[in-house]
Phi, psi and omega in degrees: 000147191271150167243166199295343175295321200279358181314301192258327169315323176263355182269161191081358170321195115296121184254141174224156167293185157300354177241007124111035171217136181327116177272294202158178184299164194240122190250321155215183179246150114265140186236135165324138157250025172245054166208310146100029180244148161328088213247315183224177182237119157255132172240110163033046171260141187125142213273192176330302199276323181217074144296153195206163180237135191233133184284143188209114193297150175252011196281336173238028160308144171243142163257111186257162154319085180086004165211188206189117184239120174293172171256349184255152226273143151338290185321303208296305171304329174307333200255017189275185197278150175222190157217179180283163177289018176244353189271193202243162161268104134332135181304286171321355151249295198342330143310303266253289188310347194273317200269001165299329189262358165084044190226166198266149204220099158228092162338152171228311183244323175229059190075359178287184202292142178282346198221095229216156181247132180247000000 
């Protein structure tokens, strides 16, 4: 698990799949907020001309020397919920991600928001 410390050490990393192949940059963190813990990643994708940025859960990340390795397949993360690299995560997709990656999604107690980028 990344801890909140390993955060600013690791973004701009090489984000790889489980077979050790280039996803993209690791561009931000979001943290839980009802925990205040590291929770998703967004990353770098994309050719120069249509970059984007895709969401990847942080919760069984490994930290490698100069990379950050996900449990999810390349394929799989190019094709997660994204945004453009100058926008925001709308409140109203936050559900969308969790359930793509098949993860339990509960707001909280009074609708706020899973997610805050800090």
């Amino acid at each position: 698990m990344i801890t909140s410390a390993d955060v600013r050490e690791w973004r701009n990393q090489d984000v790889v799949d489980p077979k050790g192949r280039r996803i993209g940059v690791l561009e931000a963190v979001y943290v839980d907020t009802s925990s205040d813990e590291p929770a998703m990643a967004t990353v770098l994708t994309g050719l120069p001309t249509r970059r984007r940025l895709v969401f990847v859960p942080l919760g069984e990340a490994v930290l490698g020397p100069h990379y950050v390795k996900v449990p999810y397949a390349r394929s799989m993360v190019r094709q997660a919920p994204s945004i453009g690299t100058d926008d925001v995560l709308p409140a109203d997709q936050e559900e969308a991600i969790f359930q793509y990656y098949e993860l339990e999604y509960r707001p909280g107690a009074a609708g706020e928001r899973r997610l805050a980028r800090p």
